[in-house]
Structures are given as structure tokens and as C-alpha cells.
N, C-alpha and C positions, 0 to 999 in steps of 0.2 A: 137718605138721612138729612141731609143739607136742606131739603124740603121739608123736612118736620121741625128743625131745629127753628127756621125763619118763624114758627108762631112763637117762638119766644124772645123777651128784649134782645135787645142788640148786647146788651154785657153780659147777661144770662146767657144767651146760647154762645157767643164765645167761651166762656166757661165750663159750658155744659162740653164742649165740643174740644177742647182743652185734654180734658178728662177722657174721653171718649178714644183721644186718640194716642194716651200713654195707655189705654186697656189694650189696645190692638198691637200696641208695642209690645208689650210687655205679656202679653198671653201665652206665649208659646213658652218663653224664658225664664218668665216669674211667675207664674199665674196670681200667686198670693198678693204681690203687689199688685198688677191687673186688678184683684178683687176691689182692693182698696179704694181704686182710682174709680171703679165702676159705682162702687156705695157713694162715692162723694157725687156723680150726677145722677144716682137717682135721689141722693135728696132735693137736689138744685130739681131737676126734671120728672118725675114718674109717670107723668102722663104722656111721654114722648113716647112711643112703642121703638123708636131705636133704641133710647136708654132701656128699657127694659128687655132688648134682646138683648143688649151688650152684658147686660149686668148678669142673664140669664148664661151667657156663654163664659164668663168669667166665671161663676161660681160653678158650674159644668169640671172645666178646667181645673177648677179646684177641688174638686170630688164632696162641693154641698149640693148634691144630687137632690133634695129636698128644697131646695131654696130655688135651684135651676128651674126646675120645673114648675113651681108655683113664676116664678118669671117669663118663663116660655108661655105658659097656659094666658100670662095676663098680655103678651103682645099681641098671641092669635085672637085673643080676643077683641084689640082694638084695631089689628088690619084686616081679620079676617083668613088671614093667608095659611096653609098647609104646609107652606113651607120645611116649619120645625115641626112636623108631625115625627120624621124619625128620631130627631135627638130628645123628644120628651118624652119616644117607646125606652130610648137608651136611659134616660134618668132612671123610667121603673126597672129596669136591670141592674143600676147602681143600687137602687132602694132595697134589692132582694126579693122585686118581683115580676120575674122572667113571664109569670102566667099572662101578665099585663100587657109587656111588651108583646106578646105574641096574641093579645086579644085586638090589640093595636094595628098589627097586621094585616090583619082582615078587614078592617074596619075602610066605610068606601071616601076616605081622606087619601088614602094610599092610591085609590086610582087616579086624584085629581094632580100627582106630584109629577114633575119632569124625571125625566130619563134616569139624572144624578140623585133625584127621592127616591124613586122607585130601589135604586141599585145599594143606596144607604139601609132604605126600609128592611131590604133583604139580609144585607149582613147583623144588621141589630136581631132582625129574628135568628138568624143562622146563633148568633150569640148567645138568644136566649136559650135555645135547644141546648147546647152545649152545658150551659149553665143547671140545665135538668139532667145531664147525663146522656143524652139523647144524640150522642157525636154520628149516627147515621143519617137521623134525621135533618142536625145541620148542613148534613154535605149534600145531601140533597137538597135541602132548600137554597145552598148557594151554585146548585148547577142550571144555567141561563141560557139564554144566547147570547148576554151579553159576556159569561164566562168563555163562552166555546169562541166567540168573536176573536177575528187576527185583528182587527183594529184597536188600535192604542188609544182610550181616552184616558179624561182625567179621573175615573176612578178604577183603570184595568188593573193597575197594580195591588190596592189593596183590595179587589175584588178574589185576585188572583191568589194574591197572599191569605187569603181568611181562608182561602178550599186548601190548599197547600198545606196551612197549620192542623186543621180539622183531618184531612187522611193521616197525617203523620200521627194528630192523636187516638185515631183508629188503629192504627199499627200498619198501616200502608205504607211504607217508608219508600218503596220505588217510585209510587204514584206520589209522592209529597214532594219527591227531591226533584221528579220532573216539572210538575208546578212553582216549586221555588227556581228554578231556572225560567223559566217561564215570566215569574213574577219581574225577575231580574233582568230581561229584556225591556221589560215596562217602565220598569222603576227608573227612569232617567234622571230623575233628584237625587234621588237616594233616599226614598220618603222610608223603606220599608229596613229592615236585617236581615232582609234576604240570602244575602250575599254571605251572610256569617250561617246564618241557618244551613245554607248548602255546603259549608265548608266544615260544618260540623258528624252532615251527613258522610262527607267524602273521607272523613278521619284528620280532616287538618286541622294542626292546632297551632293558635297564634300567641307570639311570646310581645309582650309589653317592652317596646324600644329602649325604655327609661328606664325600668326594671333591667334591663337586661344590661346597659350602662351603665347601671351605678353597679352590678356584681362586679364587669369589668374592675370598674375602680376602684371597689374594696380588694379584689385578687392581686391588684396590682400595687396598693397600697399596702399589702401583707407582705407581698415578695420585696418592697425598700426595706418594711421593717427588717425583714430577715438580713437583708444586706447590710442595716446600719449593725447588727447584732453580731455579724462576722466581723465586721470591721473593729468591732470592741475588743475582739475573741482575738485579730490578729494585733499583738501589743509592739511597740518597736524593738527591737535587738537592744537595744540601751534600758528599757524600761523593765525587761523580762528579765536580762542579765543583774540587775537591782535586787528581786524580787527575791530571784535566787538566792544572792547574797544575804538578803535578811532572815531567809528563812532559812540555812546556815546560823543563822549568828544569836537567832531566835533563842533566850534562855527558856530551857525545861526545868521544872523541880519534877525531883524522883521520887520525890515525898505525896506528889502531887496525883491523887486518882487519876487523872486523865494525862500522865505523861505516858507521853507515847517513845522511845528512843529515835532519833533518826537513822534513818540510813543511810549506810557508809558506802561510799562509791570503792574502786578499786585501788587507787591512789591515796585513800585514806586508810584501807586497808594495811597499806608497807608503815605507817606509822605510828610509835609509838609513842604517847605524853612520858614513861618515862624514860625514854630515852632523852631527851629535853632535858630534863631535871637531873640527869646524873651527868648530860656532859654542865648544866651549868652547875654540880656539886664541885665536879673536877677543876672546873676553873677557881672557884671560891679554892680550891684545896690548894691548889697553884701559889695562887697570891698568899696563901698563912705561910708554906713554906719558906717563901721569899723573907716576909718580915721578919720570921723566927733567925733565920739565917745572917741575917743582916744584925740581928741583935748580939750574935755569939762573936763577931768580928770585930763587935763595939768592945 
């Protein structure tokens, strides 16, 4: 790339190269902005065959499968190279035509590709079968030597992983779960879901940490509530013994629909109101005696 870039000015291809390498940033993370970054040097560059694979992998990433590919066709055309012959069978799989990809395959650019084309070429076709229904035909077309290989390169894992998906969607599920184990030996990134795929096989099932902290702390925030609610419920001996009293002292009208009489404890029971009233009769009666008495001596 640093080689193509030198045929353009010295403030041009810094810019150009600027751009180039928040696409590479940003591809995996953000694609959409990658995209953006990629249109700005191919207007600065389009005759750079780097800009135009860059821009070609950006808009890939972003699922303009039509625009990828018209990209990819215009770089093979100014290097020459076979390189992207598999990810422009994968665009016509994006586009919705699997017939493509798989015509793509046969075609003799696929014998001129390294090890890592060849092993790509294959799972894009494996893809496309799939894509027709054809989940036998995929699993065979992803069985190699480089599948059956104990050697670890850089594309065993998702080699592994695509035969592994393809049995299970066959309904093989022993032979799936021993491939996703398999895959999971490989996978020393963690590039694949391997590892969740076989867990789902085996019947595990994983609880979300956070989720699972915040029930904690709603259960536990229910059970204060309930504590401050008792604590309301138990009132002080001063404040209860009040309460009492008022509602004692509480006037009812009997006139009133909704009088209800109170009840009478046992102590209220032995008393009577006019008992009250006749001894204070007696006593008024007391005193007239007195005065009348007093008058007769006058």
C-alpha cells in the first residue's frame, strides 16, 4: 500500500493514508463509520487499487454487497491478483445469488489462490449450498484435508466451526458437538461462539451477571421496604396509648347512619351514667335542706 500511495503528492497521500487507516480502525467496531472514512479516499484516490480494496472491504462489512463487489472487481482489475476472488463469490451470496458463488468455484482463479483462498473459496461455497437448502452437500464440500488436519493454522477454527454448524443443521448433533469441541481447541482468540454453542449442546444455561445483581438488589430493597413498614406498624407505648384515648373520647351522633356504638370493655361494664347523676342529685338535695333549715331558725 505504501508503494502505491508514493504515486501520489506528498499532502494527498498523507490524506489519502489518514483515511485508510481509521477504515482499518474502525472496521470491525463500526463498519459504518469505516464506510465513511473509505468514501473520503476514494474521492481523494480511486485509482490507487489499495483505496479501492479498502473501500471494497468497508462497504463488505457493511452489508453494500453490490457496491463491494463492483470495488473488489475494479482492484482485480488494476493488480491483476485472485486474491479476492473468494470474498467477491461471498458478495454474490450477499446479493442472493448462491448459483454465482458456486459457479465461482469452479472457475480456474481458485486454483491460482494460496492455501488460506483455497480454504476461504471452500466455505463461501459450503455457504452457498446451504443457502439452496443443500445442508449435505455443504458438509461435504467442507470435508478436506485440511479439515481432518491435527494442525492448527490460521483458518482451522473457522474451518472447523462451518462443518460443526452444517451437521447440527442436519440434525447430527453428536457429530456437531464433537466439532464444536474441536473448533474450541483452535479457537485461541476466541474468534468463534464456539464455546457457547457447546454449552448449549450440553444443556447449560448462562445467567447475565448484571441481571442477576440488580434482582438481588430489587429483593433486597423490597425486604427494607417491608422493614421501614413494620417499623411504622410498631408505634411507641405513648403514642398508641393516645390513640386509644381519643378514640374513647371520639363523639358519635346516633342520629348519624353510620354510628356505630363502641365497645364496652369490662370495667365499663360495672358502670352506670346514672348512677353519677343521682348521687350528684343527692348532693344538690343535701345543700337545699341546709338552706331551708337555716331559714326556719332565722
Amino acid at each position: 500500500m505504501r508503494q502505491e500511495l508514493l504515486s501520489l503528492p506528498k499532502g494527498l497521500a498523507e490524506e489519502v493514508a489518514k483515511n485508510l487507516v481509521m477504515v482499518a480502525r474502525l472496521i470491525d467496531e463500526d463498519p459504518e463509520q469505516a464506510y465513511a472514512y473509505s468514501r473520503i479516499a476514494l474521492r481523494l484516490a480511486s485509482r490507487v487499487a489499495a483505496v479501492r480494496e479498502a473501500a471494497g472491504f468497508a462497504a463488505y462489512a457493511s452489508q453494500k454487497y453490490s457496491e463491494a463487489l463492483a470495488e473488489f472487481r475494479a482492484a482485480k482489475r488494476m493488480t491483476g491478483s485472485v486474491e479476492l476472488w473468494p470474498v467477491m463469490a461471498d458478495c454474490e451470496r450477499g446479493l442472493g445469488r448462491p448459483e454465482r458463488a458456486l459457479a465461482m468455484a469452479g472457475e480456474p482463479e481458485v486454483q491460482k489462490l494460496d492455501k488460506a483462498g483455497q480454504v476461504e473459496m471452500r466455505l463461501v461455497a459450503a455457504g452457498a449450498r446451504r443457502d439452496q437448502g443443500q445442508l449435505e452437500a455443504a458438509i461435504v464440500t467442507l470435508q478436506s484435508p485440511e479439515l481432518a488436519s491435527n494442525s492448527v493454522q490460521p483458518w482451522t477454527a473457522r474451518l472447523r466451526y462451518a462443518y460443526a454448524d452444517a451437521l447440527l443443521a442436519a440434525g447430527r448433533e453428536d457429530e456437531a458437538r464433537e466439532w464444536f469441541a474441536k473448533t474450541l481447541e483452535a479457537d485461541k482468540e476466541g474468534s468463534t461462539d464456539a464455546s457457547d454453542r457447546l454449552a448449549e449442546l450440553d444443556g447449560v444455561e448462562f445467567v447475565d451477571a448484571s441481571i442477576a445483581t440488580g434482582a438481588d438488589d430489587d429483593v433486597a430493597g423490597d425486604l427494607d421496604d417491608l422493614d421501614d413498614e413494620d417499623d411504622e406498624d410498631e408505634d411507641d407505648p405513648e403514642v398508641a396509648a393516645a390513640e386509644r384515648a381519643s378514640d374513647v373520647a371520639e363523639y358519635y351522633d346516633e342520629d348519624d347512619d353510620e354510628y356505630e356504638p363502641l365497645e364496652r370493655s369490662d370495667a365499663d361494664a360495672d358502670f352506670d351514667v346514672t348512677d353519677e347523676v343521682d348521687v350528684v342529685e343527692d348532693d344538690r338535695d343535701a345543700e337545699d335542706d341546709g338552706r331551708d333549715a337555716g331559714r326556719d331558725k332565722a
